[in-house]
N, C-alpha and C positions, 0 to 999 in steps of 0.2 A: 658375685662370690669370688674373694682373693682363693690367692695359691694357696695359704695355708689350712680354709675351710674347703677347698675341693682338696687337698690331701687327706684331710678324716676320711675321706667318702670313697676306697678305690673303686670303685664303679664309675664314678664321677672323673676319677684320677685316667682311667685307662681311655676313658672318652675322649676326654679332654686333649691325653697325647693324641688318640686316633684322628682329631680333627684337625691338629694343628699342624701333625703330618702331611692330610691331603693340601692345606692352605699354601704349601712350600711346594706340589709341584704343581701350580695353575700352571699350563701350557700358552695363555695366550702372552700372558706376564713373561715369561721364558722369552718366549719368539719377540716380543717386543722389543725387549733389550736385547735383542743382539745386532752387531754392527756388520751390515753386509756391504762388504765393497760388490756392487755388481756393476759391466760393463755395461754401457751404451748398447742400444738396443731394444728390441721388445722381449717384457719379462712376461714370462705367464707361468703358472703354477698348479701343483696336481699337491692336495690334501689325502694323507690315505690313513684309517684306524680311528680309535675311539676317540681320541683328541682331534682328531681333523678338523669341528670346528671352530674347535677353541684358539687351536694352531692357526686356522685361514683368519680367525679376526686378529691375530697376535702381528699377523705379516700386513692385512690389509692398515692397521696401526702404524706401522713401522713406515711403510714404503706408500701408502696413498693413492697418487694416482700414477705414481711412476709401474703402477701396474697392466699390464695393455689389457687386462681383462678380470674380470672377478678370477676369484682362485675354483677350479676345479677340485670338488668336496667329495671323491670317490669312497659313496656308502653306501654298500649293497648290506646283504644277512649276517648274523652275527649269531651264533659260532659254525652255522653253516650256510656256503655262497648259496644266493637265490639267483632269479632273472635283474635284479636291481644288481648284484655283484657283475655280471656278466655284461649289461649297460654300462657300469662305472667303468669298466676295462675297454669299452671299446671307447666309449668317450675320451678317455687315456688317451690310447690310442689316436687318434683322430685330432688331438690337442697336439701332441710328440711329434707327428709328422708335419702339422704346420710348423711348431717351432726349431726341427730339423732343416725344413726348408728355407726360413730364415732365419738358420743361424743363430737362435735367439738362446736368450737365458731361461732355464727355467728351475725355481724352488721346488725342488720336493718336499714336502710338510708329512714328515713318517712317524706313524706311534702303532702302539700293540693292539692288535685285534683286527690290523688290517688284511688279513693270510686268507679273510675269507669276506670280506667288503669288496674286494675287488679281485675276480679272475677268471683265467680264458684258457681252457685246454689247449694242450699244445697237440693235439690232434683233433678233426672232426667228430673221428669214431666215439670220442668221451661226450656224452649227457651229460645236462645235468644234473640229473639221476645219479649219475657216476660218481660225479664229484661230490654231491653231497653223500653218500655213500662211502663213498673212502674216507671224505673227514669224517663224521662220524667215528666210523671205527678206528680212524688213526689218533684223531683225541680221545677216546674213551678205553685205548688200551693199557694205559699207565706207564708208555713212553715219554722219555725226556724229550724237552724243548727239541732240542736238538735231531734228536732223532725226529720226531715229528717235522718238523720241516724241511730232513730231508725228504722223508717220501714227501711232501708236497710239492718239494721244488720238481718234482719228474715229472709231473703229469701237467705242470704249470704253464703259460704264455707268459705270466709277469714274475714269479716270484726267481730268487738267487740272480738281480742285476737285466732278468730279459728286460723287462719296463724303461728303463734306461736306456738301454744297447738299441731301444728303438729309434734314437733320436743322438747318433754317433757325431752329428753335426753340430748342437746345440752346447752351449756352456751348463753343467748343473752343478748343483748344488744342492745338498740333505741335510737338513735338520729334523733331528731324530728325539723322541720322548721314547723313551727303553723299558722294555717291558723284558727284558732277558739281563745276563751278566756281566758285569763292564768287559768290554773289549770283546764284548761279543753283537755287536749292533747290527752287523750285518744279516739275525737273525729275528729281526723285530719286523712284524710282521713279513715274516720269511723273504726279507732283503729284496724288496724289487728294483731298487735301486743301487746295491753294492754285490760285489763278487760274493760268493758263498766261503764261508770259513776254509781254510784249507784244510781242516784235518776232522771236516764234515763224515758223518759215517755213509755209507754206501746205502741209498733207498733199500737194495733186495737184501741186504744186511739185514736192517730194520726189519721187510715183513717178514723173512725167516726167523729172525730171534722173537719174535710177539707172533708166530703164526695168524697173523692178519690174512681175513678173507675179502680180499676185494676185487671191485667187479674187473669182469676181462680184460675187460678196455683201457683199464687205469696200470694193471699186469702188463699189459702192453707194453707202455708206454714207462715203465719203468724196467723193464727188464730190455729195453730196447736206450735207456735213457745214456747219451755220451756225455764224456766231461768236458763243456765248454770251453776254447783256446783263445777267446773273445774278452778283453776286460774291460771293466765301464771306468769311463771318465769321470772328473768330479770330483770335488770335496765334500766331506762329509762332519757335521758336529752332534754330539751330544748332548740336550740342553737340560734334562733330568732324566735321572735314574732311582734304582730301586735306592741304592743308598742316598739319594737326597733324602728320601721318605724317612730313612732311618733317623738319619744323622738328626732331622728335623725334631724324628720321634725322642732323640736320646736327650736333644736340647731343653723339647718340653718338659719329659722327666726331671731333669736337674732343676730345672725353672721353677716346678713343684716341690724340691727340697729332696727328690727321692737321689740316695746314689741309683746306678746306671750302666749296663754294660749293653755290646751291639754284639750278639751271638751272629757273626761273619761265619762260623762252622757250618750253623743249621739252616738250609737253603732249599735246596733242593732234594732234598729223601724220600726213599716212600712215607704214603703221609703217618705209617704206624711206627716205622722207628725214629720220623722226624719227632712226631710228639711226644712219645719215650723221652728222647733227647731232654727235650723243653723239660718234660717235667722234671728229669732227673737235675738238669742246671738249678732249677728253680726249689729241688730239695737239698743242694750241696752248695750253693753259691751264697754270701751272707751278700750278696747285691740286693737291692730290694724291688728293681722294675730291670728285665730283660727285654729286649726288644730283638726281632729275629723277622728276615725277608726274605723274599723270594720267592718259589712255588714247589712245592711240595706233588710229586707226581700224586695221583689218588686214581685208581680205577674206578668204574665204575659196575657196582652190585644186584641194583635194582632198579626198580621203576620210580623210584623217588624222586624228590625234589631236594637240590641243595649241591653245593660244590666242595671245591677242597676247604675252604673256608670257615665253612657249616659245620664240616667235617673233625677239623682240628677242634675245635675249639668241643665239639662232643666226645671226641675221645679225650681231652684234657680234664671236661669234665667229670669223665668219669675217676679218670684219674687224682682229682681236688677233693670227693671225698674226704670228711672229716679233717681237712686245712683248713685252721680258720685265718680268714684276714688275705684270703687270696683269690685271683682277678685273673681270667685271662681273657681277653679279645683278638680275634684274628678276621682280617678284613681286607677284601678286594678294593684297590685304589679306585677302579675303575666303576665300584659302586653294584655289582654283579657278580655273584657266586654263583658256575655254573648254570642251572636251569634253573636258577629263582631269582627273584627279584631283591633280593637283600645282598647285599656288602659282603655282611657275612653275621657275629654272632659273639655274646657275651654272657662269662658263667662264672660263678664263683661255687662254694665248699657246700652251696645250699642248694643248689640245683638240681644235682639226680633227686635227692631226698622230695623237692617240690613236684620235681615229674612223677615220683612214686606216687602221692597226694594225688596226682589225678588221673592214674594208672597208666602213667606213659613207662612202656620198659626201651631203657636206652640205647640197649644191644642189640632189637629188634629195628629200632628205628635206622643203626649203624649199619645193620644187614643186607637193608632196603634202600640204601643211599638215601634215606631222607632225613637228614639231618634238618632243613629245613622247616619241614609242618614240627619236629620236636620243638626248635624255639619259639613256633609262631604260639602254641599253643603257653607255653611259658613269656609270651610276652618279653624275648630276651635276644629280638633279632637287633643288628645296626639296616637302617633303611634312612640311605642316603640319598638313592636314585641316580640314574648317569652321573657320573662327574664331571666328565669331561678329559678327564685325564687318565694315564694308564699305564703306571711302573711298579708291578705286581702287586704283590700281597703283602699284607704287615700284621704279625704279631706281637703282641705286648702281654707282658706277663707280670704280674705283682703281686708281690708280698707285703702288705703295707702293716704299719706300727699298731 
């Protein structure tokens, strides 16, 4: 099918960007091409996050055997550390002080989603009870990126640079797939290899403003937590971000003949005024496909299934009611919304009116966080499955001719 027959088709049309977008940030394609001057010596390497193995074939490509050992693929639970998190760490571990000991080089290969693949309380007293426990409630209280990893970094062994700072002897080097804001990298999977942002907010900050109940142990350990004087050595690069995904997105658009604008504003909002937004661009804009990244904070309501993903894209459609000719899709790179198994999700002007047809009420579903079983039963999920990669979220929206 050319461009000009998937243009009649928007459903077809917003696919077609959403896939061409993830094709632009393979990670292992990324790490491939890139040109590392590294010194003589033995190089070894620590994998950490959802691209970690697409990342370690990207390097085992590049460099061969000038590697002294396979890359260490540190992949415990996902979105909360299990006993395989807590073995990824000390394996770390255990890697860093060899190559401390000699001196050696080592890549760090960093993408999103590693904040709980791999970690180690920085006390005993913390379970891992504890720790799944606190993430929990610190991802599901509709705190920013930001804030979220500061309370992690407190209670952490690896995350805000300790993982590095282990191995003060070794040469490093980061290459990073971004799942956060440019110029904010050091927060991708809450930096275990770079200093923490300077202008990071205060852990007891965070749990007093979200009244966060978490266990003792972790209160501890953040109300006890000091500001590190310690800073990690090392280079670090970028090799995709949220905006390649964009850019990728706006490219295909054009490619299909639609004009095209990159809503840089709508990013990170709660997910009810983010979607507002959208829709309000999308009734006042004569552009015909907007494109909008990032992640939209979303708490969570109920015992449901589905993420912010799920979510946008159900309150959008409530919103498309009687628009005819209009498409929104909004979808995790990384292939996973929240607690389901889907990307995310695809709806046009006909949707709620389908869900009435089979007595789905949409606001009930919204209620319950389960935006999720709403599209499975309308047959209107995207089901990708891991990706491999992981630079947030991407919405597409259109008005087509």
């Amino acid at each position: 099918m050319n461009a000009n027959q998937i243009r009649v088709h928007p459903r077809r049309s917003v696919a077609a960007i959403f896939d061409h977008a993830l094709s632009a940030v393979d990670p292992r394609q990324a790490v491939k091409n890139v040109h590392l001057d590294l010194p003589s010596g033995p190089i070894y390497s620590i994998a950490i996050g959802k691209a970690a193995k697409s990342m370690a074939r990207g390097l085992e490509d590049a460099l061969g055997d000038k590697l002294t050992a396979p890359v260490l693929i540190a992949m415990g639970g996902h979105p909360l550390p299990d006993e395989n998190s807590l073995a990824a760490a000390q394996a770390a571990f255990a890697l860093l002080d060899r190559a401390n000991a000699e001196r050696a080089t080592v890549v760090f290969l960093v993408s999103g989603g590693g904040s709980a693949m791999i970690e180690w309380p920085v006390s005993d007293e913390i379970s891992l009870a504890d720790l799944r426990a606190a993430n929990q409630t610190v991802i599901s209280c509709g705190a920013r990126i930001a804030e979220v990893n500061a309370v992690r970094r407190a209670f952490s062994a690896v995350k805000g640079g300790k993982l590095t700072r282990r191995a003060q002897n070794a040469t490093t080097f980061t290459l990073i797939v971004s799942d956060t804001n440019p110029g904010d990298e050091a927060s991708v999977a809450s930096g275990p290899t770079l200093n923490p942002p300077p202008d990071s907010p205060r852990a007891i900050d965070v749990v007093d403003h979200y009244h966060l109940e978490l266990p003792g142990s972790i209160m501890k350990a953040i109300r006890e937590e000091k500001s590190s004087t310690a800073t990690v050595n090392g280079s670090h690069l970028v090799l995709l971000d949220n905006n390649t995904a964009t850019t990728a997105a706006r490219d295909k658009a054009i490619e299909l003949g639609f004009s095209c604008e990159t809503l840089n504003d709508i990013c990170e909002q709660p997910i009810a005024e983010g979607c507002e937004l959208l829709l309000s661009r999308l009734r006042s804009s004569a552009t015909e496909c907007l494109i909008s990244g990032g992640e939209f904070s979303c708490p969570v309501r109920g015992d449901g299934r589905g993420g912010r993903n799920l979510e946008t894209v159900l309150r959008c459609a409530i919103g498309l009611t009687n628009r005819p000719h209009c498409v929104v899709l909004s979808g995790g790179t990384d292939g996973i919304d929240g607690n389901s198994p889907a990307a995310g999700a695809i709806a046009d002007e006909t949707t709620i009116q389908r869900a009435q047809h089979l007595g789905l009420d949409a606001n009930q579903y919204l209620a319950r966080s389960d935006s999720y079983n709403f599209f499975e039963r309308l047959g209107d999920l995207i089901l990708t499955g891991p990706t491999g990669t992981n630079v947030r979220d991407l919405r597409i929206l259109l008005r087509a001719p």
